[in-house]
C-alpha positions in Angstrom: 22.8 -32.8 -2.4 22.2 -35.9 -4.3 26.3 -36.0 -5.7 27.0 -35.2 -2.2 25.1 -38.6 -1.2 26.7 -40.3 -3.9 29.8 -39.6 -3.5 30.2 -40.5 0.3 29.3 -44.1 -0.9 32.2 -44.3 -3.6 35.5 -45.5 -3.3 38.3 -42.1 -3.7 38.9 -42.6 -7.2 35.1 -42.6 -7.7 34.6 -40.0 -5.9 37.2 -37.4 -7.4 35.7 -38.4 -10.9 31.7 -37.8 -10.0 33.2 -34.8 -8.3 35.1 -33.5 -11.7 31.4 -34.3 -13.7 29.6 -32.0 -10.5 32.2 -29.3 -11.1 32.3 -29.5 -15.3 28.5 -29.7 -15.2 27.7 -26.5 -13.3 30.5 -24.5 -14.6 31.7 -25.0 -18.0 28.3 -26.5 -19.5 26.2 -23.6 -19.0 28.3 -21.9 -21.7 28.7 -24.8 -23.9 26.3 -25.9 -26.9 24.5 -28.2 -24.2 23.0 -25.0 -22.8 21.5 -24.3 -25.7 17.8 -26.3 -26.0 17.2 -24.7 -22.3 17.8 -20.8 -23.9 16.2 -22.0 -26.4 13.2 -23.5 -23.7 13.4 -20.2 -21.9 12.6 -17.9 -25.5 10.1 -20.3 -26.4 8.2 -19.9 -23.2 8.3 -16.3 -23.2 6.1 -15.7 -26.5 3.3 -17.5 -25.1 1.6 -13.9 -24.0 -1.2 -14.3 -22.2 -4.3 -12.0 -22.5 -4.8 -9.0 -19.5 -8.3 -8.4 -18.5 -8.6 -5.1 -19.9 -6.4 -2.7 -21.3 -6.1 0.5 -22.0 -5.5 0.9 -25.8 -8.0 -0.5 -28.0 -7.6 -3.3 -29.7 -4.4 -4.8 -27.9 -5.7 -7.9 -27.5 -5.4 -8.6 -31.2 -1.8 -8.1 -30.7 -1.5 -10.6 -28.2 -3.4 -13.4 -30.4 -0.6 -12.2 -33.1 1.9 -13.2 -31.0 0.6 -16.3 -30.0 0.5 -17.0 -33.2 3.9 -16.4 -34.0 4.4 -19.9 -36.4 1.7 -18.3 -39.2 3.9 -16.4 -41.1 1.4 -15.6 -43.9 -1.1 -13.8 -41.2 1.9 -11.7 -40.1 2.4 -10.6 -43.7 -1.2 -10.3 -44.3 -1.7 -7.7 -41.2 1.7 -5.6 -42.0 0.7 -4.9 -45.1 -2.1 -2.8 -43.7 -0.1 -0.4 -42.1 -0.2 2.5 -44.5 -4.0 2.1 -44.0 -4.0 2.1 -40.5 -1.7 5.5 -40.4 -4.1 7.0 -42.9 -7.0 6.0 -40.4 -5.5 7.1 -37.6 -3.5 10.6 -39.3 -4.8 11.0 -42.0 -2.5 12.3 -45.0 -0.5 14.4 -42.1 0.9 11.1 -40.5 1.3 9.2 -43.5 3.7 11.9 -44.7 5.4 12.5 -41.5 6.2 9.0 -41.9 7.4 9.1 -45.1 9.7 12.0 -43.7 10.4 9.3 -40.7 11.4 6.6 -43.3 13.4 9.3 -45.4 15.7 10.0 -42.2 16.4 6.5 -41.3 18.0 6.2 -45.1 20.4 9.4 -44.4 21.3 7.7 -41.2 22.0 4.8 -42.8 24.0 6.5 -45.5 25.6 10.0 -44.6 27.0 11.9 -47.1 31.0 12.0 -47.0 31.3 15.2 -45.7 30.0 14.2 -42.6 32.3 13.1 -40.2 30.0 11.0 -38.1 26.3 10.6 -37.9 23.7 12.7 -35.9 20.3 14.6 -35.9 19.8 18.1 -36.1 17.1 20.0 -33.7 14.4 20.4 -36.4 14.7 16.9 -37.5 13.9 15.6 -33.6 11.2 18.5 -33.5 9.9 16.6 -37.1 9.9 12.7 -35.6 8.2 14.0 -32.1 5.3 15.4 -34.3 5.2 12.1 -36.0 5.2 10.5 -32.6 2.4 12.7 -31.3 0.0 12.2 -34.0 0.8 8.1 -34.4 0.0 8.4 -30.4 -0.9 10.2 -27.8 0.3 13.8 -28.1 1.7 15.4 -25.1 2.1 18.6 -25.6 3.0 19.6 -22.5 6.6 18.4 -23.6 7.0 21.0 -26.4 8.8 23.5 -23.8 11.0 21.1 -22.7 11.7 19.9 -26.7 12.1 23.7 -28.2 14.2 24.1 -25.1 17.2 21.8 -26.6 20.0 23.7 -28.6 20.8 22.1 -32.1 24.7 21.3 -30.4 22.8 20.1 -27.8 21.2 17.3 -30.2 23.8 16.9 -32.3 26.1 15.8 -29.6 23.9 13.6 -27.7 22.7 11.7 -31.2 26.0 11.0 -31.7 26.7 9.6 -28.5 23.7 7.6 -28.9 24.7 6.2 -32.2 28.1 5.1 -31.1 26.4 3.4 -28.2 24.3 1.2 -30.8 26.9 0.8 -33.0 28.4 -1.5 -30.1 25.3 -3.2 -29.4 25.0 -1.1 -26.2 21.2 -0.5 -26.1 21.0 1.0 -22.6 23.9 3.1 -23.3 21.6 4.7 -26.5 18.9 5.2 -24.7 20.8 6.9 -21.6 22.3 8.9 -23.8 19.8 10.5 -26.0 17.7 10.6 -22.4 20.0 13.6 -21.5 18.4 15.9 -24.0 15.1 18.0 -22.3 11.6 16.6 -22.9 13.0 12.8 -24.2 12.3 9.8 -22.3 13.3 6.1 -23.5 9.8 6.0 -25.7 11.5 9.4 -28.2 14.6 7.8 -28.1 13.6 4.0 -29.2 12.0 5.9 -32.4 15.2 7.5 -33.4 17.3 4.5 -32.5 14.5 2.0 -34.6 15.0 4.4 -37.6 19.2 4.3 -37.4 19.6 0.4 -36.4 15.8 -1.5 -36.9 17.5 -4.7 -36.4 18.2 -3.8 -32.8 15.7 -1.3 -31.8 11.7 -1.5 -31.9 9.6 2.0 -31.5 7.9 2.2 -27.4 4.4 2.0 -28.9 1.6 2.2 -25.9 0.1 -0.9 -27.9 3.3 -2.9 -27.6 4.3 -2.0 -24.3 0.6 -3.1 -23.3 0.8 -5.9 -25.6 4.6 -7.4 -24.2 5.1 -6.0 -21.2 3.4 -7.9 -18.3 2.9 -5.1 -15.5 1.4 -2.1 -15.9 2.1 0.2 -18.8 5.4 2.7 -18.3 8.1 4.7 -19.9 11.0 3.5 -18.0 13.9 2.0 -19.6 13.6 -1.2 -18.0 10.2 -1.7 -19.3 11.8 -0.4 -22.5 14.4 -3.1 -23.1 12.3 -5.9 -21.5 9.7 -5.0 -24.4 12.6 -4.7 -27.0 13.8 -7.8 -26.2 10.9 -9.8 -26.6 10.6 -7.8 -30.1 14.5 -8.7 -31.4 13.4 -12.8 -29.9 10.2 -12.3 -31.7 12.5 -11.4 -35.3 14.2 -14.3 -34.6 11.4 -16.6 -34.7 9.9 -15.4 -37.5 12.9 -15.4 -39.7 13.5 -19.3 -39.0 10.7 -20.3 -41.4 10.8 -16.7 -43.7 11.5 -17.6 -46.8 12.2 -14.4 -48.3 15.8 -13.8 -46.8 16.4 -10.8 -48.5 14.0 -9.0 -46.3 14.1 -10.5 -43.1 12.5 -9.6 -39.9 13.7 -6.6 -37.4 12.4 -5.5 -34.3 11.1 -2.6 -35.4 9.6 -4.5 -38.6 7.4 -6.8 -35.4 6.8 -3.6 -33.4 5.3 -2.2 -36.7 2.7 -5.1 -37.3 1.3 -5.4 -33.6 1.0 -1.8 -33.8 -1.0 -2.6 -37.0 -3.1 -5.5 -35.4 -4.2 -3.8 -32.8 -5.3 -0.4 -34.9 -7.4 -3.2 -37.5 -8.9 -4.6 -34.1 -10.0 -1.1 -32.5 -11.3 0.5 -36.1 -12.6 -2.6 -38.1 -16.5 -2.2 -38.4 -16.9 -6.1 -38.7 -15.0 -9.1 -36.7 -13.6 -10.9 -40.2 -11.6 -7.8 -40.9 -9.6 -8.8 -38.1 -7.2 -11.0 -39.0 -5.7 -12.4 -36.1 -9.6 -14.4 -35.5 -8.4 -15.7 -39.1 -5.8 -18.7 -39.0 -4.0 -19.8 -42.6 -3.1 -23.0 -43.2 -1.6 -23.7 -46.7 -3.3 -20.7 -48.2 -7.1 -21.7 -47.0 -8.5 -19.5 -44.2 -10.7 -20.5 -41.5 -11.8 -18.9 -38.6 -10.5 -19.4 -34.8 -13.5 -17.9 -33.6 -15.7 -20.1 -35.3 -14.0 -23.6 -34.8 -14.5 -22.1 -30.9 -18.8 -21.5 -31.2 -18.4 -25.1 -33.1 -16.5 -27.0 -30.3 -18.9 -25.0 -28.0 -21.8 -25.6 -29.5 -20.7 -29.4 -29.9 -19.7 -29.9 -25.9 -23.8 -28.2 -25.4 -25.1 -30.5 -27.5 -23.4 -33.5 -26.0 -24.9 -32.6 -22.5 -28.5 -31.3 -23.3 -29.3 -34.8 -25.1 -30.0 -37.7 -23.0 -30.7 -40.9 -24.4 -34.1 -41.6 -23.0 -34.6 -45.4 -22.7 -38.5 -46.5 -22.8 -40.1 -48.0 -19.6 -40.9 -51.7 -19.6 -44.8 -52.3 -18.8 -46.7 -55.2 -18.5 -48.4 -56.2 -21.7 -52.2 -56.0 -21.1 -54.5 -58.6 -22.0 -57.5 -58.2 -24.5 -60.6 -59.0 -23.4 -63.2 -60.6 -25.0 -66.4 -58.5 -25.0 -69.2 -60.7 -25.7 -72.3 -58.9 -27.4 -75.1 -58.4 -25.1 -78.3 -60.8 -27.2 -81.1 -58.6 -28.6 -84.5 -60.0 -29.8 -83.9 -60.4 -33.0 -80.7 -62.8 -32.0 -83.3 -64.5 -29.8 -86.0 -65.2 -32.5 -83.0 -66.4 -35.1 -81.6 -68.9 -31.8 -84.9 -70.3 -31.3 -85.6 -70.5 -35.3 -82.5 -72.8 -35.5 -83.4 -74.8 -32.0 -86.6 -75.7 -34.0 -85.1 -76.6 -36.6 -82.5 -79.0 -35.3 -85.5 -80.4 -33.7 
């Protein structure tokens, strides 16, 4: 509206050219690097997660304040380096070896053997990574039927479709595809897809989807690739100030640590074992929660104390109390009258 205005006050060579700037502006610079501080804008604002009432996994909100503080790099580190520990709590030795079998997979993946003419998952091998799921999570056994139901072609053939999809960046088309088999929803297929390509695919955790997602907590693929997303802009962020670029950050490396904050949050027996209440600055920790009591106790203070400013009153006057004469100051008076006399 306003180069509308201005232009029906220009001459015609004026207004062709402010009309060539209108046109150049809302076509072509949206694509060019001028676009680029508003993407930027637009990321930036969307890993500012604010905290729910209540959820419905414990200790979420600790993966929220993770996020928010998505510029300490060290506390990151600190909190992922937990995770064995926190599968041990949660498992036991079962999980922590079922992960080990989980981590074991995603190598083979990565690297099939050359007789193998493209790469895929075998029945007992999805059967293996749902009873890691199950005992990471909540199991739902009800699913089993629907699992055992699958043939081994019938898993072969939809991995592979699955993994062609990722290999061209397609993530819907992944998770559609391994979606066909019985019993798998998006949350089964993100945690073969993180183990075959963690730099594009992050594991449907109930934490994380409560943590990132905004609305209520589902197993849809939209809520699935809205969460992922925010997981691959999370990586992105953190790799701009990790130093250590041989091992950079994934989406399924960010998944893995809120997962891990929020289990340290819901099993810690005291509040300094969580360390998302902890803030590092140059290697010296201090707590957030306690600058907070501090700043509380300060802003108190401040209004309980009242500078209480004495009343002005009238000085009174001493008065002189004479002495009442006795008789012995009578005999000494009339002593000394006699003997002025």
């Amino acid at each position: 509206f306003f180069l509308m205005t201005h232009i029906a006050s220009q001459t015609s060579i004026r207004r062709i050219s402010i009309l060539l700037c209108g046109l150049w502006l809302l076509l072509v610079a949206p694509s060019s690097s001028l676009a680029l501080p508003f993407n930027s804008f637009i990321i930036s604002s969307q890993q500012n997660i604010m905290v729910k009432s209540s959820y419905t996994r414990p200790g979420v909100e600790a993966a929220v304040r993770l996020v928010n503080l998505k510029n300490d790099i060290t506390t990151w580190k600190n909190i992922e380096s937990q995770y064995k520990d926190m599968l041990q709590k949660k498992g036991g030795k079962k999980l922590v070896e079922l992960d080990k079998v989980c981590d074991d997979l995603g190598i083979q993946l990565h690297s099939p053997s050359p007789s193998s003419n493209k790469k895929r998952i075998t029945k007992d091998e999805l059967l293996q990574l749902i009873e890691w799921k199950f005992t990471k999570g909540k199991p739902r056994y009800a699913l089993y039927t629907y699992l055992r139901s699958n043939t081994d072609a019938s898993v072969i053939q939809a991995s592979s479709l699955a993994f062609t999809h990722a290999d061209k960046d397609d993530a819907k088309g992944a998770i559609d595809a391994f979606c066909k088999l019985k019993g798998v929803g998006p949350a089964t297929a993100s945690a073969l897809l993180c183990l075959y390509k963690p730099d594009m695919f992050a594991f449907m955790d109930d934490e994380i989807i409560e943590c990132l997602y905004e609305g209520t907590r589902g197993y849809t693929v939209k809520i699935y690739l809205d969460v992922n997303q925010k997981c691959c802009e999370f990586a992105k962020t953190l790799n701009k100030i990790e130093k250590d670029k041989k091992k950079l950050w994934t989406p399924c490396r960010v998944g893995k640590t809120l997962w891990t904050a929020a289990r340290i949050a819901a099993t810690c027996a005291t509040k300094e074992e969580d360390l998302t209440l902890v803030q590092t600055v140059d290697g010296s920790k201090t707590s957030i929660k306690s600058k907070e009591n501090e700043s509380k106790k300060k802003e108190s203070a401040k209004k309980e104390y009242k500078v209480v400013t004495p009343k002005k009153t009238a000085a009174k006057k001493d008065k002189v109390v004479t002495p009442k004469p006795t008789a012995t100051t009578r005999k000494t008076k009339n002593v000394n009258e006699n003997d002025e006399n």
